[in-house]
DRENTORKOL-3810 file (N, C-alpha, C; in nm, 4 decimals):
REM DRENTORKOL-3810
@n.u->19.1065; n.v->-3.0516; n.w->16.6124; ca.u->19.0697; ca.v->-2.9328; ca.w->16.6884; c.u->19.0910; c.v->-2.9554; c.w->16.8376
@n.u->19.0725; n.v->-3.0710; n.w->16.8725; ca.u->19.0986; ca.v->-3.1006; ca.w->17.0157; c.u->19.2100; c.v->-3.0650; c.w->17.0290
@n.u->19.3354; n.v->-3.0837; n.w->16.9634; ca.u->19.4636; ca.v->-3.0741; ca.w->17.0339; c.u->19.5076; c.v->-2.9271; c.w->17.0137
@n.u->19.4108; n.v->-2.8289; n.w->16.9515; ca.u->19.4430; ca.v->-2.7324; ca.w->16.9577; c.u->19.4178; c.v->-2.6842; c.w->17.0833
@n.u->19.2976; n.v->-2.7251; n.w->17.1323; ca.u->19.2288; ca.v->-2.6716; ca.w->17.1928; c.u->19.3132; c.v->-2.6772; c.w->17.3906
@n.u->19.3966; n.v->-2.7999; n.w->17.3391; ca.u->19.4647; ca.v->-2.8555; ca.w->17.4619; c.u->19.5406; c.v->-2.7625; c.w->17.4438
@n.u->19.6403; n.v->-2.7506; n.w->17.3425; ca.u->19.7270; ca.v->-2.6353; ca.w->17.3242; c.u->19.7470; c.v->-2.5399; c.w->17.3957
@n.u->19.6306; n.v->-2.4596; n.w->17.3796; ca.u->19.5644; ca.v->-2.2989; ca.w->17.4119; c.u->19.5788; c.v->-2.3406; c.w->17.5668
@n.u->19.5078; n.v->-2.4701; n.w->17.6151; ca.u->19.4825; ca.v->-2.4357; ca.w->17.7786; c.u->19.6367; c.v->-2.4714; c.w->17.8001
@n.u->19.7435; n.v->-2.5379; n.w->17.7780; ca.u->19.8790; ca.v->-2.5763; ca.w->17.8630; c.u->19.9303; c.v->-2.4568; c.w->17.8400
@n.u->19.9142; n.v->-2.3866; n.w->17.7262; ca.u->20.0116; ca.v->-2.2033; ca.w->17.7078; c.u->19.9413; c.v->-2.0806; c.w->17.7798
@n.u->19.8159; n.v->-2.1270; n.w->17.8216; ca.u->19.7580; ca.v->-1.9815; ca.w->17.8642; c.u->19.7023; c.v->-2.0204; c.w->17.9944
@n.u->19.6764; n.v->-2.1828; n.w->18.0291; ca.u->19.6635; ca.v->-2.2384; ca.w->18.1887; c.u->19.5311; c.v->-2.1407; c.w->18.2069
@n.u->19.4374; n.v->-2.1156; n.w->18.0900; ca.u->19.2679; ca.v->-2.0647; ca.w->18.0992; c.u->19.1865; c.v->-2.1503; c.w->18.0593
@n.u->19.0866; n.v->-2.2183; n.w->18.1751; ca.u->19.0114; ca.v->-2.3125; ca.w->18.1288; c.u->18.9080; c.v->-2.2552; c.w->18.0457
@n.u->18.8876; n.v->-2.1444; n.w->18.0413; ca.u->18.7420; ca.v->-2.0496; ca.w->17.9798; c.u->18.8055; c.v->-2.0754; c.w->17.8236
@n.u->18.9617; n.v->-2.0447; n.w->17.8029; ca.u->18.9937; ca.v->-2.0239; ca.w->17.6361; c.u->18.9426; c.v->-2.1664; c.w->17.5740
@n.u->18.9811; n.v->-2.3006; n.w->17.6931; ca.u->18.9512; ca.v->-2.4421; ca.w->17.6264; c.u->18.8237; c.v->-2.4898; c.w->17.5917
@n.u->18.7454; n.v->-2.4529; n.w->17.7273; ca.u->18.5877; ca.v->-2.4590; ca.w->17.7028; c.u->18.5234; c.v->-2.3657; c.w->17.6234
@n.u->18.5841; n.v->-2.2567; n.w->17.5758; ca.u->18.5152; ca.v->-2.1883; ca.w->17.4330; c.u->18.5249; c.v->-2.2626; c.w->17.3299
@n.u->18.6968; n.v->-2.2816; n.w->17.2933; ca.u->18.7178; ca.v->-2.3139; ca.w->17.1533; c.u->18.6434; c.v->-2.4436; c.w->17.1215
@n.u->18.6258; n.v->-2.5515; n.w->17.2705; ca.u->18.5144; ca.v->-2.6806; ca.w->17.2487; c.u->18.4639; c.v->-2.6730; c.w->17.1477
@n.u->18.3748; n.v->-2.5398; n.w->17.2453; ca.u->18.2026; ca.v->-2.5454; ca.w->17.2785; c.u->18.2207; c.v->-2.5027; c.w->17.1061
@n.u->18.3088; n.v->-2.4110; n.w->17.0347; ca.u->18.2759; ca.v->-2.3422; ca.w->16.9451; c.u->18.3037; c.v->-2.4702; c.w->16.8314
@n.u->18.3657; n.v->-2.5758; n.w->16.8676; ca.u->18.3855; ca.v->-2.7636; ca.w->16.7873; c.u->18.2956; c.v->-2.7567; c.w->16.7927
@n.u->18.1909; n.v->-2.8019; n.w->16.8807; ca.u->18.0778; ca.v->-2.8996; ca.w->16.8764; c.u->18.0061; c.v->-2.8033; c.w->16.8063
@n.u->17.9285; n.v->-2.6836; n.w->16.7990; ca.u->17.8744; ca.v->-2.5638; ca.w->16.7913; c.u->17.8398; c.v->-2.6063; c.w->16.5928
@n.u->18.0212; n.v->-2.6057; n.w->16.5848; ca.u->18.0505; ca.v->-2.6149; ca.w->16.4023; c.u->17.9964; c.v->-2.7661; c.w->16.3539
@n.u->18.0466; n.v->-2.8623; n.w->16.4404; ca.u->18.0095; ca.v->-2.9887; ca.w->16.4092; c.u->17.8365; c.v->-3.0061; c.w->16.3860
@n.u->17.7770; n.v->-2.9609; n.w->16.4900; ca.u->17.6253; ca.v->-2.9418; ca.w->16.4841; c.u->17.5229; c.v->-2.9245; c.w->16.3830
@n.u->17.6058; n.v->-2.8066; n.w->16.3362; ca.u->17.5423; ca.v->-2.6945; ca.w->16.2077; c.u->17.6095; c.v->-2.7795; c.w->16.0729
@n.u->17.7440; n.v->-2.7948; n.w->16.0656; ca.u->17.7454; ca.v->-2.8841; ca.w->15.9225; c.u->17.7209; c.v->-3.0131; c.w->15.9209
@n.u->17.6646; n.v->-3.0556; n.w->15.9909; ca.u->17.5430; ca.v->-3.2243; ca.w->16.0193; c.u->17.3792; c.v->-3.1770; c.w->15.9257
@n.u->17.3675; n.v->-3.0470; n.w->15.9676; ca.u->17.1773; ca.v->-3.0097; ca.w->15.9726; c.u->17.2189; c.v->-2.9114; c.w->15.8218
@n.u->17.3296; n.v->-2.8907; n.w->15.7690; ca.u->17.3317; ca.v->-2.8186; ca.w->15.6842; c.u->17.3177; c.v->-2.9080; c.w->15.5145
@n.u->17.2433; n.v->-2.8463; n.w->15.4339; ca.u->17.2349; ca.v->-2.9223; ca.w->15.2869; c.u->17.2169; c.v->-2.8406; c.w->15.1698
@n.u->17.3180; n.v->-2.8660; n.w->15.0988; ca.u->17.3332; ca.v->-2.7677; ca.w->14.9502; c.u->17.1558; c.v->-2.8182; c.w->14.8784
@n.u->17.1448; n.v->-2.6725; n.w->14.8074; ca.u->16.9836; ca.v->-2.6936; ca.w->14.7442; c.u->17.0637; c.v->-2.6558; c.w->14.6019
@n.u->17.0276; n.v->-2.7409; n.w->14.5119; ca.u->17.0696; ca.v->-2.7131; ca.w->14.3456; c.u->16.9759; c.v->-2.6222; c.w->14.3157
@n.u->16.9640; n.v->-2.5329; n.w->14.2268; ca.u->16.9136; ca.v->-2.4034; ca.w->14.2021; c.u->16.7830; c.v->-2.4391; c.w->14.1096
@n.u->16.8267; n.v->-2.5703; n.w->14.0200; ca.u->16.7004; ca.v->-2.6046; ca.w->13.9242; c.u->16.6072; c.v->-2.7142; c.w->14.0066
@n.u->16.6556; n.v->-2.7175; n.w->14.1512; ca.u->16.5573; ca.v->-2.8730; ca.w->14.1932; c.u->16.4504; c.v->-2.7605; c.w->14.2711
@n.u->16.4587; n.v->-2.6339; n.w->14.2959; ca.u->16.3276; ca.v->-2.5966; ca.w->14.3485; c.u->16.2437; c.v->-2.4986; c.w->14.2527
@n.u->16.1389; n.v->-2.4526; n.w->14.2840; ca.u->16.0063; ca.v->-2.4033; ca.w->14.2037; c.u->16.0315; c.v->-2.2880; c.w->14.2607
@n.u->16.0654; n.v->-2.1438; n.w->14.1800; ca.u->16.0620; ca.v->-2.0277; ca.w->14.2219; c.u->15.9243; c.v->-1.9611; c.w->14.2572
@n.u->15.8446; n.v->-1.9865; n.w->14.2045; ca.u->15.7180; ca.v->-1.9556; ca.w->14.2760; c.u->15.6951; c.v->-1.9839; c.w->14.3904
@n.u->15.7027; n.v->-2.1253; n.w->14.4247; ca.u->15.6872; ca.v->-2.1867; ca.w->14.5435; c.u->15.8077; c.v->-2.2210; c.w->14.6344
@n.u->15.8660; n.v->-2.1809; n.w->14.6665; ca.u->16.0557; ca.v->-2.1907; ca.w->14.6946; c.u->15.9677; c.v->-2.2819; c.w->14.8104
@n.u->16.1067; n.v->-2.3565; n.w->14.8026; ca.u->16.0761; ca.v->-2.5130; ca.w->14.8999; c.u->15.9933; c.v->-2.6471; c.w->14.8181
@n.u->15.9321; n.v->-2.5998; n.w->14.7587; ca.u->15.8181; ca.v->-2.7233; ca.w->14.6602; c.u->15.8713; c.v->-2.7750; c.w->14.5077
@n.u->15.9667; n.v->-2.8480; n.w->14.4861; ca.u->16.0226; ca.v->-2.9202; ca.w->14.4107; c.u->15.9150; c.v->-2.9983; c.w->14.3174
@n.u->15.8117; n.v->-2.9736; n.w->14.3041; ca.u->15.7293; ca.v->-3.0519; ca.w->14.2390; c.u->15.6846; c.v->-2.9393; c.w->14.1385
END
């Protein structure tokens, strides 16, 4: 993604297009770090969240 991102600024010479598409890397990187699949039978429908 970085070298896209270089891309965009040497063809359009806009630092705003480079520092978006970053910000919008790190942004994605962030969220699929903190993100986690839940299997459908490991939680308690009564109690959603309480696996016990």
């Amino acid at each position: 993604m970085n070298n896209l991102c270089w891309e965009v600024f040497k063809k359009t010479g806009n630092i705003e297009a480079y520092l978006y598409l970053r910000d919008c890397e790190n942004l994605h990187e962030e969220t699929t770090e903190y993100m986690r699949e839940i299997d459908i039978h490991d939680d308690n429908f009564e109690h959603p969240g309480d696996c016990t």
